[in-house]
C-alpha positions in Angstrom: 139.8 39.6 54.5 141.4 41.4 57.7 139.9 43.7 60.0 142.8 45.8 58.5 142.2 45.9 54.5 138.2 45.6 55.2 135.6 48.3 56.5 132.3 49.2 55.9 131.4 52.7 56.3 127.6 54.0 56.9 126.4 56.8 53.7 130.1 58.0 53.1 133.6 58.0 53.4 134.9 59.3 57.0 137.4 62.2 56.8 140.1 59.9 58.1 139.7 57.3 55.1 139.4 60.3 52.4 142.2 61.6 53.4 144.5 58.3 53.0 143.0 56.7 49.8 143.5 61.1 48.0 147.1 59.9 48.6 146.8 57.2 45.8 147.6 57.7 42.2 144.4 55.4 41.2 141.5 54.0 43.1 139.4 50.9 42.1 135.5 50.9 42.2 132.3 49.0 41.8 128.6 49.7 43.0 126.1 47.4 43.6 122.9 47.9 43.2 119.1 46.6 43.0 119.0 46.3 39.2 120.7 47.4 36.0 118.5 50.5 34.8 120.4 53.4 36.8 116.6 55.9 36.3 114.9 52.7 38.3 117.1 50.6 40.4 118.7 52.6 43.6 122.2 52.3 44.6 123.1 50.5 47.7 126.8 50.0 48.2 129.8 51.2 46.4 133.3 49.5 47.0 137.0 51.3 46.9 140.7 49.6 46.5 143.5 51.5 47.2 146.7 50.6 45.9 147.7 49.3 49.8 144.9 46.7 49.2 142.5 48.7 51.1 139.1 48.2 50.9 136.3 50.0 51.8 132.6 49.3 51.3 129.5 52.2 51.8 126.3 51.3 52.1 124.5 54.1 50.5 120.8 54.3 52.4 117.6 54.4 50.5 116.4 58.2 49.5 120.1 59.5 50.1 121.3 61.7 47.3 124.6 62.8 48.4 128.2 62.1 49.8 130.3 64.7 49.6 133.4 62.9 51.0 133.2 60.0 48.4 132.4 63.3 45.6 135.5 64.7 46.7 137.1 61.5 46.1 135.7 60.6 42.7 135.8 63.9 41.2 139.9 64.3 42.5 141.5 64.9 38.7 144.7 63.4 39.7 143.4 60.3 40.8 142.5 57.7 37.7 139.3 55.8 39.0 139.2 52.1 37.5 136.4 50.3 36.9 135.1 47.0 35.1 132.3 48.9 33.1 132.3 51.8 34.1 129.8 52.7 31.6 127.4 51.5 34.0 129.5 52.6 37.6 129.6 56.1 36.9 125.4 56.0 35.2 124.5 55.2 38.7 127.2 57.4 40.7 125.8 60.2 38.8 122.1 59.6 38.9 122.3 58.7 42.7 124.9 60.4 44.1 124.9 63.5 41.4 129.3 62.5 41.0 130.6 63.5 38.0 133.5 60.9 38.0 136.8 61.9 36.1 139.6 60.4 35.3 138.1 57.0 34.2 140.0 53.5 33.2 137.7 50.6 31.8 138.9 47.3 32.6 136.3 45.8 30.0 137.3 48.5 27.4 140.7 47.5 27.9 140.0 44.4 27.8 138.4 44.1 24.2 141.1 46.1 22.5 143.6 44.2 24.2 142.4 40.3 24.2 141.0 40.3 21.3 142.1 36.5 20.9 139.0 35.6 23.2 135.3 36.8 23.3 135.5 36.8 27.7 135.8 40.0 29.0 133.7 39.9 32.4 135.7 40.4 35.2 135.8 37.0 36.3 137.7 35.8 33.4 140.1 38.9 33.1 140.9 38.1 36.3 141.5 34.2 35.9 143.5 35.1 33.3 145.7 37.9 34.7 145.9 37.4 38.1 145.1 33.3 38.7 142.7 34.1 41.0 139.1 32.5 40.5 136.4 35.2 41.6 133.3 33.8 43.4 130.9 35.3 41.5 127.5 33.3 43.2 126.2 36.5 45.4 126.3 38.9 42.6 122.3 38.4 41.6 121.2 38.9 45.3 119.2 41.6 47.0 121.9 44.4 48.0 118.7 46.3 49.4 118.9 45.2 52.6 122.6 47.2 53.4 122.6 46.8 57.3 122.7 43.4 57.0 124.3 42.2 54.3 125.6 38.4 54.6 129.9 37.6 54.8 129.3 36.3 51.2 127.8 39.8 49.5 130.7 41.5 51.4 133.7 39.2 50.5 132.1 39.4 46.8 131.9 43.0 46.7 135.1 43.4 47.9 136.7 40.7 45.4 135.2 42.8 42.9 137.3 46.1 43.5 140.8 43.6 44.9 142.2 42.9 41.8 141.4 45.9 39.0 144.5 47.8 40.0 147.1 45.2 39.4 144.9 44.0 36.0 145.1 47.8 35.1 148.5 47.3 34.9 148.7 44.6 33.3 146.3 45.4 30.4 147.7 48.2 29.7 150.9 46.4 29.2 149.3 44.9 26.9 147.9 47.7 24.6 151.0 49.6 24.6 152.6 46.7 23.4 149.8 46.2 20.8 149.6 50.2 19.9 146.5 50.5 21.0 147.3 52.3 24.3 145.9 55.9 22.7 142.7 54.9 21.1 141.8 53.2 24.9 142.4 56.5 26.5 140.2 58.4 23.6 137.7 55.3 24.6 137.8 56.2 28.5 137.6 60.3 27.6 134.1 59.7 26.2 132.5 58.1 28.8 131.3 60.8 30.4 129.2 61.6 27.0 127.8 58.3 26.5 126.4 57.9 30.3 124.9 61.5 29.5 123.2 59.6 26.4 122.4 56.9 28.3 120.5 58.4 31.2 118.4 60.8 28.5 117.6 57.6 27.4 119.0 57.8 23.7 119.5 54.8 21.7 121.4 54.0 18.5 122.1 57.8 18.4 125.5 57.0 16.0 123.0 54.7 13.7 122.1 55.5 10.2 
C-alpha cells in the first residue's frame, strides 16, 4: 500500500473523498467489527475501493450513530455497492449507522450460483481463484475495538479485503451470464434488503414449513 491508494479517515468520509469515489459506477465495501451479531457487536471500521484502486478505511467511534457523508455514499442509486456477504455488511451498516444501502452485488451469492463445481466461496478462495492473489487472512479474528491504533497488519487486511471485489465482480458475472444465471443473481441481490430486515427482528426459518 501507497500513501496514495491508502487513507484512514476519523467517523466519516471528508467532502473531498465523497465527492471522487460518487464519480464511480461501483464501490467495494467491508466492515469490521467486534463480533458477528449486528444487535450486540458495534461497528468499528468500514473499508471502500474505488475502481482507481482507492482505498479508504473509517474508523467508526464507539456510541456514534451516524455519517452522513458515507450515507450519501451508500444510499447513491447509481452506484452498485459490492460486497462479500453483504447479508451481514449492510445488517451492521443499518443498525449502526441507520444506511439503508442500495444497489447491492454479493460476491458470495455470485459465487455459489456461479462455482458451483466447488463448496469454497469465502473470499479468500474466490480470490485465489480469480485473481491469483493469496489473501492474508490471520488478522481477521482480532480486536477491531481499539480503532486509533490499529496495527499495519488489521490495516493491510482490511484493506485486502475491499482490493480485489471489483475486478472479481466482473469476473463472476462473466461467469453467470455465461451459465444463464445472471437474472436470478440480481433477483438474489434485490432481496437483501428484506432478509437483513428479518434478520435484525430476529426471525428464523420464516420460509420453513
Amino acid at each position: 500500500m501507497t500513501l496514495q491508494d491508502f487513507q484512514v479517515s476519523d467517523r466519516d468520509l471528508s467532502d473531498e473523498i465523497l465527492a471522487e469515489y460518487l464519480k464511480s459506477p461501483a464501490i467495494a465495501v467491508d466492515t469490521e467489527t467486534m463480533g458477528l451479531l449486528p444487535g450486540r457487536d458495534r461497528l468499528c471500521l468500514v473499508q471502500l475501493c474505488n475502481p482507481e484502486g482507492q482505498v479508504t478505511a473509517i474508523r467508526i467511534a464507539r456510541g456514534q450513530t451516524v455519517a452522513p457523508n458515507l450515507k450519501v455514499l451508500m444510499e447513491a442509486t447509481d452506484i452498485v455497492k459490492v460486497f462479500h456477504f453483504a447479508r451481514f455488511d449492510i445488517a451492521t451498516l443499518r443498525q449502526n449507522l441507520d444506511i439503508i444501502v442500495q444497489p447491492i452485488f454479493c460476491t458470495k451469492i455470485a459465487s455459489k450460483l456461479a462455482r458451483t463445481y466447488t463448496n469454497r466461496h469465502g473470499l479468500k478462495d474466490v480470490v485465489l481463484e480469480l485473481e491469483k492473489v493469496e489473501l492474508d487472512k490471520s488478522s481477521q479474528c482480532s480486536d477491531w475495538g481499539n480503532a486509533s491504533n490499529l496495527s499495519d497488519a488489521q490495516l493491510s487486511y482490511a484493506a485486502n479485503d475491499v482490493r480485489y471485489l471489483l475486478s472479481v465482480r466482473e469476473k463472476l458475472t462473466t461467469m453467470l451470464e455465461r451459465e444463464e444465471r445472471w437474472q436470478v443473481a440480481q433477483e438474489c441481490f434485490q432481496v437483501l434488503p428484506t432478509i437483513v430486515t428479518l434478520d435484525l427482528l430476529q426471525f428464523k426459518d420464516l420460509f420453513e414449513h
